[in-house]
Biopython code that builds the backbone (N, CA, C, O; Angstrom):
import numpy as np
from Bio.PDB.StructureBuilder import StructureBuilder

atoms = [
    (1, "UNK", "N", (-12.055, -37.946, -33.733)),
    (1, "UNK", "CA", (-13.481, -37.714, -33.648)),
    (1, "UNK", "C", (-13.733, -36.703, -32.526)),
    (1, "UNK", "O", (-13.288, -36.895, -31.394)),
    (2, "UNK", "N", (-14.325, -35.815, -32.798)),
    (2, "UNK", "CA", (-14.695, -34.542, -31.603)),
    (2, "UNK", "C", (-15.922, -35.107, -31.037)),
    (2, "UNK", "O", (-16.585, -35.981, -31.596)),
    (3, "UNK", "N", (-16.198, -34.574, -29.904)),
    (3, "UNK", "CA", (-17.347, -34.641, -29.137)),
    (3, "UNK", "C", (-18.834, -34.138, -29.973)),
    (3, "UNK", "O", (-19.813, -34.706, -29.489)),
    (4, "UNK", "N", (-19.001, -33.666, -30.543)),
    (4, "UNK", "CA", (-20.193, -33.576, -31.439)),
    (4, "UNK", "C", (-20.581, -34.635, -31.799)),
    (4, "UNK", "O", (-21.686, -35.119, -31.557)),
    (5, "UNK", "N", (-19.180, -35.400, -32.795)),
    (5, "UNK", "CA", (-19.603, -36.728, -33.664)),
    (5, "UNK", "C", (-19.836, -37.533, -32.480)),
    (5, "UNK", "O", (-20.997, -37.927, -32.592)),
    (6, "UNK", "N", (-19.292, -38.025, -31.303)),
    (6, "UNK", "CA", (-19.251, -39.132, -30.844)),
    (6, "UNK", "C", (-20.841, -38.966, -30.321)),
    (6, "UNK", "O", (-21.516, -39.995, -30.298)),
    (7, "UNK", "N", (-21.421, -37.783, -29.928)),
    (7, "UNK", "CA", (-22.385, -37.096, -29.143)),
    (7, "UNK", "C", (-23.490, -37.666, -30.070)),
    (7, "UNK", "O", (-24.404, -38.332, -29.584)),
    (8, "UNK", "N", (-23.399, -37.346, -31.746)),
    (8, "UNK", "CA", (-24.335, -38.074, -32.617)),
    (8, "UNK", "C", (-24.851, -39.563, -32.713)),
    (8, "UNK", "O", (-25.950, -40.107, -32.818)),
    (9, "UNK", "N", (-23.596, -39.944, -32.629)),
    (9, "UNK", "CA", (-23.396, -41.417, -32.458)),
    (9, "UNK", "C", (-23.821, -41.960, -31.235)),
    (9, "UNK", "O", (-24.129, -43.146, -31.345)),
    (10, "UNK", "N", (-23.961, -41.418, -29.921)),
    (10, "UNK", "CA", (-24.550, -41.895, -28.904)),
    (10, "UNK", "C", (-25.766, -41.673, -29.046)),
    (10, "UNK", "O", (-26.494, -42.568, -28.616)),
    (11, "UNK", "N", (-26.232, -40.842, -29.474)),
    (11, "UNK", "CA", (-27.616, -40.221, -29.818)),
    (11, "UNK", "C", (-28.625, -41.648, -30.349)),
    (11, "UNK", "O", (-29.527, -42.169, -29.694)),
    (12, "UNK", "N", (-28.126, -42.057, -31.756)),
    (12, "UNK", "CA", (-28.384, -43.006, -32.348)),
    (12, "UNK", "C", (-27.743, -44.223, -31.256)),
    (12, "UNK", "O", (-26.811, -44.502, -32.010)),
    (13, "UNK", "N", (-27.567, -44.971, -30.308)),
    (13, "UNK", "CA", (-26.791, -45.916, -29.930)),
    (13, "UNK", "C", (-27.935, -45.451, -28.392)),
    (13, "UNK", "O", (-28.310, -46.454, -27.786)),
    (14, "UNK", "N", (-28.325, -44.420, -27.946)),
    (14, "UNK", "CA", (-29.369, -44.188, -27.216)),
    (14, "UNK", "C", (-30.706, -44.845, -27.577)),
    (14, "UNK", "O", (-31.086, -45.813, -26.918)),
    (15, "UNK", "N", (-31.270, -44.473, -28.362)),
    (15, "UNK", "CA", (-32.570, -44.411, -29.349)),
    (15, "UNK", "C", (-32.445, -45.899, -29.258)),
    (15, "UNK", "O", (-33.203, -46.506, -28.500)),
    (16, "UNK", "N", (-31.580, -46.515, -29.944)),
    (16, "UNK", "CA", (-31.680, -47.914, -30.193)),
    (16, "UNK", "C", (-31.883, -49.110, -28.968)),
    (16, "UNK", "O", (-32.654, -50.060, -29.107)),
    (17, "UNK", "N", (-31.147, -48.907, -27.896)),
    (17, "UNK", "CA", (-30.944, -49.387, -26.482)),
    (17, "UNK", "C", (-31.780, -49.438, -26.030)),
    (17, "UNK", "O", (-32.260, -50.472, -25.565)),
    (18, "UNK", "N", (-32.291, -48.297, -25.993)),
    (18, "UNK", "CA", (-33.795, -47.648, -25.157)),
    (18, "UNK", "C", (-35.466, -47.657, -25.949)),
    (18, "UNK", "O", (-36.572, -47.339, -25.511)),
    (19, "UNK", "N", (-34.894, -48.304, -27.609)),
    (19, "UNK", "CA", (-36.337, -48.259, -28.665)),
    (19, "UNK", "C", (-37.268, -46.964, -28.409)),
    (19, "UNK", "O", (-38.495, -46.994, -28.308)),
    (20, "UNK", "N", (-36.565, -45.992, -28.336)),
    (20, "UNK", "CA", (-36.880, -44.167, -28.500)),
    (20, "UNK", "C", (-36.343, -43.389, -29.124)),
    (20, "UNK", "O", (-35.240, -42.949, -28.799)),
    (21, "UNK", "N", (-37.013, -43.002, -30.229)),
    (21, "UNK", "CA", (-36.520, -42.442, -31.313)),
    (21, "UNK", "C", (-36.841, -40.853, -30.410)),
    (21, "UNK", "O", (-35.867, -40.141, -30.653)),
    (22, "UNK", "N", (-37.345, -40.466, -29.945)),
    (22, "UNK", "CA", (-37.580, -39.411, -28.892)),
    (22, "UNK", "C", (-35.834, -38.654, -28.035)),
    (22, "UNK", "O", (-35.406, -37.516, -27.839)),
    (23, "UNK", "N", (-35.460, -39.695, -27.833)),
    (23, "UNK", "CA", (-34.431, -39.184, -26.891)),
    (23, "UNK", "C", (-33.333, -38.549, -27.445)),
    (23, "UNK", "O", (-32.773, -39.053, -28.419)),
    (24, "UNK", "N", (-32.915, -37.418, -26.912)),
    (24, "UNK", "CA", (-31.847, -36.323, -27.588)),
    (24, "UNK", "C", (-30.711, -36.292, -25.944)),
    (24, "UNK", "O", (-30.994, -35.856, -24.828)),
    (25, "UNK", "N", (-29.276, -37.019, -26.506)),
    (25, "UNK", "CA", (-29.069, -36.826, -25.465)),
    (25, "UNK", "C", (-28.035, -36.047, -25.060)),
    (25, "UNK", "O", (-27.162, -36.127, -25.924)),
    (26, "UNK", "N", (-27.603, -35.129, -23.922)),
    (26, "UNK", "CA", (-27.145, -33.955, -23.896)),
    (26, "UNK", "C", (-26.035, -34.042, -22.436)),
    (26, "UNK", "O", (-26.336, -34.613, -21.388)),
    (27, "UNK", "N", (-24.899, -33.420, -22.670)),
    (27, "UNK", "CA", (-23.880, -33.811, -21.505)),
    (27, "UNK", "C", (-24.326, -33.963, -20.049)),
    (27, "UNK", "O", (-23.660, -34.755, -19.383)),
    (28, "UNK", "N", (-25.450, -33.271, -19.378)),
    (28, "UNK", "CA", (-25.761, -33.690, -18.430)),
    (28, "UNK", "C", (-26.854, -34.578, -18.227)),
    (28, "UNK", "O", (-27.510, -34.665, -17.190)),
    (29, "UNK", "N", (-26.949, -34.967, -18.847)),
    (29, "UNK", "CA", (-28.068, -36.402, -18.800)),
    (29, "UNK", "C", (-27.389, -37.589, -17.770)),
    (29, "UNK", "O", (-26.228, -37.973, -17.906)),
    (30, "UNK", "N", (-28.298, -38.091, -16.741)),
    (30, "UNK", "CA", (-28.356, -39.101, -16.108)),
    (30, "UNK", "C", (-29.406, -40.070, -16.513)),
    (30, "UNK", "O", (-30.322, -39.920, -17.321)),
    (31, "UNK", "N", (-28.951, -41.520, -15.484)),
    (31, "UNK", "CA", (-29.978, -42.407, -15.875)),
    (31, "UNK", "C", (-31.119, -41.704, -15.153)),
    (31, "UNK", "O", (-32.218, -42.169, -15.457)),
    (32, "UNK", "N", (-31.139, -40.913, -14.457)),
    (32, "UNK", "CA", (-32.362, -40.303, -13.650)),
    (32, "UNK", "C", (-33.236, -39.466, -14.977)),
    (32, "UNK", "O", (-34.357, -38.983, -14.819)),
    (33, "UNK", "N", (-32.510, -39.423, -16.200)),
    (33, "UNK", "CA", (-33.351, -38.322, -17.353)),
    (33, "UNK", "C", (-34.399, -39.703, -18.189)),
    (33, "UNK", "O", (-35.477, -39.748, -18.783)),
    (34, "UNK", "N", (-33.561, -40.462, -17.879)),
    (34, "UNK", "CA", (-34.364, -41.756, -19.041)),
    (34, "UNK", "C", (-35.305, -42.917, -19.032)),
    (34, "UNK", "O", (-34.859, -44.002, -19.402)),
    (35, "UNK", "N", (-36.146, -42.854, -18.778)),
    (35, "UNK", "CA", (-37.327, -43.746, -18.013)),
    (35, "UNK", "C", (-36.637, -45.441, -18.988)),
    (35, "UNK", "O", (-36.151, -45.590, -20.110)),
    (36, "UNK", "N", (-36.903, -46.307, -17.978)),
    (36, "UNK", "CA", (-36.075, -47.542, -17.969)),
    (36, "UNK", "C", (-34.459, -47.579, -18.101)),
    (36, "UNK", "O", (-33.958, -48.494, -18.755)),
    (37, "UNK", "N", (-33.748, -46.732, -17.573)),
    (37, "UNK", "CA", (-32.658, -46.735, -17.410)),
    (37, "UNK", "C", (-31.740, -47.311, -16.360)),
    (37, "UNK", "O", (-30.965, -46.607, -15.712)),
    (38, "UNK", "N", (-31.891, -49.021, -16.168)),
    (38, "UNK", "CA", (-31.454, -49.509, -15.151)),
    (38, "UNK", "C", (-30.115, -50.136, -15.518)),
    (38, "UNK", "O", (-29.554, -49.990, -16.605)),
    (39, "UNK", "N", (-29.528, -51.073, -14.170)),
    (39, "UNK", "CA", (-28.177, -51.784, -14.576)),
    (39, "UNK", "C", (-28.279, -52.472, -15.743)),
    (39, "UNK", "O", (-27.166, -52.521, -16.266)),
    (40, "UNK", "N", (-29.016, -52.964, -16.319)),
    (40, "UNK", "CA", (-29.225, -54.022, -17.647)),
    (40, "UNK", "C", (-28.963, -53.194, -18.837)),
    (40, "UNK", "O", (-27.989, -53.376, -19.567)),
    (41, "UNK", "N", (-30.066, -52.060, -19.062)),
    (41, "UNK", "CA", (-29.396, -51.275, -20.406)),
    (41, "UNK", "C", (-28.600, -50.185, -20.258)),
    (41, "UNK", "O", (-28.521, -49.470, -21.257)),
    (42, "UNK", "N", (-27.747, -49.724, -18.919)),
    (42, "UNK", "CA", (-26.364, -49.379, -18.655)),
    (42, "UNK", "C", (-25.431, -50.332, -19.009)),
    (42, "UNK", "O", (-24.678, -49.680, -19.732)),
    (43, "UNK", "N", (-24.899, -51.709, -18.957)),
    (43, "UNK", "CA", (-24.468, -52.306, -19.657)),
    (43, "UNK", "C", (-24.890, -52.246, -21.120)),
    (43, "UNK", "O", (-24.035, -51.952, -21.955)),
    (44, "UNK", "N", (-25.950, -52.462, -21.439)),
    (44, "UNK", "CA", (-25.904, -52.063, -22.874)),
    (44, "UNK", "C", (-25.755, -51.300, -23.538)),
    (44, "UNK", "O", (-25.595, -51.336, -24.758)),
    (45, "UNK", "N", (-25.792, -50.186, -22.605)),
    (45, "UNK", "CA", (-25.355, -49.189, -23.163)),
    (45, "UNK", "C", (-23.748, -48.988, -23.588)),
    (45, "UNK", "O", (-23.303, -48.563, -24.654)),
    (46, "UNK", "N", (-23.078, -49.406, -22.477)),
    (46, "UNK", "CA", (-21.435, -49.807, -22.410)),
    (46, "UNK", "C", (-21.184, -50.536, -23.290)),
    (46, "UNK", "O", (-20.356, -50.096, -24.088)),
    (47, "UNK", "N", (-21.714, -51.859, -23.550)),
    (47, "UNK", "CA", (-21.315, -52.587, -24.699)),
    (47, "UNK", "C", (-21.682, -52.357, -25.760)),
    (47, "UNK", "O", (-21.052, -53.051, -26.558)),
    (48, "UNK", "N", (-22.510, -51.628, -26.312)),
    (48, "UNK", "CA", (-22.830, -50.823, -27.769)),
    (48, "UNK", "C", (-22.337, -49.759, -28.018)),
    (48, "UNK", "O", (-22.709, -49.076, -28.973)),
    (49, "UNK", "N", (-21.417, -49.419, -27.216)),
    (49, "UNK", "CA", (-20.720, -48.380, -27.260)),
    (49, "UNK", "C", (-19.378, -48.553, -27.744)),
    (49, "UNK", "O", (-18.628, -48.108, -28.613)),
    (50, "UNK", "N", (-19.396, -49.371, -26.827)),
    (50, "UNK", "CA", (-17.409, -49.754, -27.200)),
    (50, "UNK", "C", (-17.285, -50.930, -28.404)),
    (50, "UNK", "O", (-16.179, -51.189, -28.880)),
    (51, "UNK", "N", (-18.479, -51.607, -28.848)),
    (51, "UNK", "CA", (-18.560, -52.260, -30.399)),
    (51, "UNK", "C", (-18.942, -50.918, -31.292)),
    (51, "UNK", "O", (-18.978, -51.163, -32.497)),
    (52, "UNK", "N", (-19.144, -49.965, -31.042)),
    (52, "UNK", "CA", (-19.742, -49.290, -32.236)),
    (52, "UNK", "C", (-18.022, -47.928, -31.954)),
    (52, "UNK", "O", (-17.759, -47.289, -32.972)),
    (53, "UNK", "N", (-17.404, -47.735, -31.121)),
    (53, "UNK", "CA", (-16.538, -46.797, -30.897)),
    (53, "UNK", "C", (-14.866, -47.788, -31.387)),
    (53, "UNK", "O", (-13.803, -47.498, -31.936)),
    (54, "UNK", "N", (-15.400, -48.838, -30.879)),
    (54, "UNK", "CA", (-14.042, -50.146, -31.439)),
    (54, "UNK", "C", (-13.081, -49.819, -30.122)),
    (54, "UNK", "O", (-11.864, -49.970, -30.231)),
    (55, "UNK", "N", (-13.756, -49.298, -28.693)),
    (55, "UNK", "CA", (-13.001, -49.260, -27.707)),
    (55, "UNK", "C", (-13.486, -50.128, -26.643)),
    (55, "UNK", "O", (-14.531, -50.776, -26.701)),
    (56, "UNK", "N", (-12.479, -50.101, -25.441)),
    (56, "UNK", "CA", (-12.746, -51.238, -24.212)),
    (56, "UNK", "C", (-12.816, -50.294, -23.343)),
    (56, "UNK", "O", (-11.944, -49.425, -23.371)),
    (57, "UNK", "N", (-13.672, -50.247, -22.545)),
    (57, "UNK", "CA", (-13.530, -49.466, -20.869)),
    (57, "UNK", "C", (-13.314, -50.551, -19.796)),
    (57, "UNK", "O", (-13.420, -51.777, -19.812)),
    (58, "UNK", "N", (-13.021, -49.779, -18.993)),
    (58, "UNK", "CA", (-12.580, -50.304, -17.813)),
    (58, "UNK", "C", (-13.581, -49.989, -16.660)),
    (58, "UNK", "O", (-14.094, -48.881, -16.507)),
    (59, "UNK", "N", (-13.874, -51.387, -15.635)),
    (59, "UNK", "CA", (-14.589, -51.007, -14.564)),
    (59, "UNK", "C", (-14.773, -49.790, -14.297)),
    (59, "UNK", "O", (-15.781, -49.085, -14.326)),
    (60, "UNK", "N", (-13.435, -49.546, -13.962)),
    (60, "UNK", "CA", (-13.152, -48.492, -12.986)),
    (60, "UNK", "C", (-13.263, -46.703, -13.718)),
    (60, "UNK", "O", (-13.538, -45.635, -13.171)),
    (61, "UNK", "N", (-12.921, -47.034, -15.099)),
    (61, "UNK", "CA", (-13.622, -45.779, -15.983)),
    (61, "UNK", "C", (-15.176, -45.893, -15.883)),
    (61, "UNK", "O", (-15.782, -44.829, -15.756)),
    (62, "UNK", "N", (-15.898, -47.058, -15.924)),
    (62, "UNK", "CA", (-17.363, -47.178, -15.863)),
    (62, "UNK", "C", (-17.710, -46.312, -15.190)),
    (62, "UNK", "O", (-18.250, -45.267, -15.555)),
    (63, "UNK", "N", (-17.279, -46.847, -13.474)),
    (63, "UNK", "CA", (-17.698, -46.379, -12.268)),
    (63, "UNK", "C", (-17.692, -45.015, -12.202)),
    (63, "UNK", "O", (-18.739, -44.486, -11.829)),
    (64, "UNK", "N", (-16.802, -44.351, -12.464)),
    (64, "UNK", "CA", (-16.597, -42.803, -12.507)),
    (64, "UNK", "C", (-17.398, -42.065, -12.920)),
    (64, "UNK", "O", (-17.483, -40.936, -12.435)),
    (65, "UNK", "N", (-18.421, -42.579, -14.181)),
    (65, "UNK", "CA", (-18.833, -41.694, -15.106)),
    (65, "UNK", "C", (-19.898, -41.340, -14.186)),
    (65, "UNK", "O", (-20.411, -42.138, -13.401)),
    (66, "UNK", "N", (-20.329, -39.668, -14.354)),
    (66, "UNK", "CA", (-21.656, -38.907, -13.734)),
    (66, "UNK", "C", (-23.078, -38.547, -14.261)),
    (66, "UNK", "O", (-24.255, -38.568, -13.903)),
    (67, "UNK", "N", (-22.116, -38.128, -15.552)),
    (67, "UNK", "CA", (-22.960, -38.394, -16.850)),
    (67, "UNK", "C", (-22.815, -38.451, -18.337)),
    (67, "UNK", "O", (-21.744, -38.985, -18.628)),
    (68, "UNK", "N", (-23.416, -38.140, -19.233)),
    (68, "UNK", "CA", (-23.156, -38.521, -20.678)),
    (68, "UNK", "C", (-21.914, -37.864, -21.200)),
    (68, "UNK", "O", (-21.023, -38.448, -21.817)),
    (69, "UNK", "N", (-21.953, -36.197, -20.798)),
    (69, "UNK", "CA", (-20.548, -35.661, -20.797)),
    (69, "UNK", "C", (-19.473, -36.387, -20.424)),
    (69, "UNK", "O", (-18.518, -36.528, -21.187)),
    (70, "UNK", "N", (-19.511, -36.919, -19.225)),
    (70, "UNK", "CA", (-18.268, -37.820, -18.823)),
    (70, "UNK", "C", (-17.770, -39.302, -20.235)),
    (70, "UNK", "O", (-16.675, -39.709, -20.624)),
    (71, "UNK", "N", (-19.055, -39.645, -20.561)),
    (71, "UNK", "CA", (-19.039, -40.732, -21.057)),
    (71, "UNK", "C", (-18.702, -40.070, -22.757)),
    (71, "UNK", "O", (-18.334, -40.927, -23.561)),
    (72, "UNK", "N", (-18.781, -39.082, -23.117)),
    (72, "UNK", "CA", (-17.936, -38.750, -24.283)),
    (72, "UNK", "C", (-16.616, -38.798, -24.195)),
    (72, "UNK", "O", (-15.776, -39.405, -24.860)),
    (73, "UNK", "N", (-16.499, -37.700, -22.807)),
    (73, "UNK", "CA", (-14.764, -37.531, -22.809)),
    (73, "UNK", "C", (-13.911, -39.182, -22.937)),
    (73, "UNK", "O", (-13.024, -39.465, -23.743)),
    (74, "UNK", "N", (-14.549, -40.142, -21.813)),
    (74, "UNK", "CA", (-14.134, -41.400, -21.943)),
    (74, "UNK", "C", (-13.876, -41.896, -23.239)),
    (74, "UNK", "O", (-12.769, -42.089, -23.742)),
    (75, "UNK", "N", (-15.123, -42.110, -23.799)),
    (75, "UNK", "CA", (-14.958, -42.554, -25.212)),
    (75, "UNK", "C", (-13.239, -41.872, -26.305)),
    (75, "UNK", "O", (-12.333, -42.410, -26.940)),
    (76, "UNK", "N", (-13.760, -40.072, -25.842)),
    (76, "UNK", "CA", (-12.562, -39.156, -26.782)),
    (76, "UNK", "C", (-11.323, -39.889, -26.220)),
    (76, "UNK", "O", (-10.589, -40.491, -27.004)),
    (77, "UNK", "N", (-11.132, -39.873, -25.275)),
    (77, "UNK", "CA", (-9.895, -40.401, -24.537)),
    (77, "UNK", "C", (-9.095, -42.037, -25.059)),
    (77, "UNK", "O", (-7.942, -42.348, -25.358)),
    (78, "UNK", "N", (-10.515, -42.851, -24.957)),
    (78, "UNK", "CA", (-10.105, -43.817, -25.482)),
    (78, "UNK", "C", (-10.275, -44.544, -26.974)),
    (78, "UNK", "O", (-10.355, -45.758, -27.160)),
    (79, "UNK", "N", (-10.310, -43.508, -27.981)),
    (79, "UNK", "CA", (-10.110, -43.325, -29.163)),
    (79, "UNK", "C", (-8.864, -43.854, -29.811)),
    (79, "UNK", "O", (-8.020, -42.958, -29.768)),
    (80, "UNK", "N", (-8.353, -45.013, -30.439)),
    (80, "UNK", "CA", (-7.221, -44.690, -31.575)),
    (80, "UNK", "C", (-6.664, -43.528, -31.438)),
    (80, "UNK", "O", (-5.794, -43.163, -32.230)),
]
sb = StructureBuilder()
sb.init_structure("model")
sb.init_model(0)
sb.init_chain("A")
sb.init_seg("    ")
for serial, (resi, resn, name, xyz) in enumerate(atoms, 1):
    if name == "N":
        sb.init_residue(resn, " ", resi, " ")
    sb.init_atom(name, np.array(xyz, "f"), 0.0, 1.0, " ", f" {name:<3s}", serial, name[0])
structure = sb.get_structure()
């Protein structure tokens, strides 16, 4: 899966988390871009991610991420 698809798929997995069909989201996006973007639907975001990607992250991959770009490569990385 390339970064486009996974990029789509967060897109939709955004929208849903956040109930905003509005939001387009783009490699440098922070939680600072997304109004209600706190620790609660950052986890949800993590866990709808890795049920909908069929992957596990790790704390310590969590912690790292800067922004959505980061959080593709993660995902590409931890791909099948």
């Amino acid at each position: 899966m390339n970064a486009d698809q996974i990029r789509t798929q967060l897109n939709l997995i955004f929208r849903d988390v956040f109930d905003d069909d509005s939001i387009q989201v783009h490699d440098q996006m922070t939680a600072r871009d997304v109004d209600n973007w706190d620790s609660l639907t950052h986890i949800n975001l993590i866990v709808a991610s890795e049920k909908k990607f069929g992957v596990s992250f790790s704390t310590k991959d969590i912690v790292r991420l800067k922004n959505v770009g980061d959080f593709i490569q993660l995902i590409q990385k931890s791909l099948p």
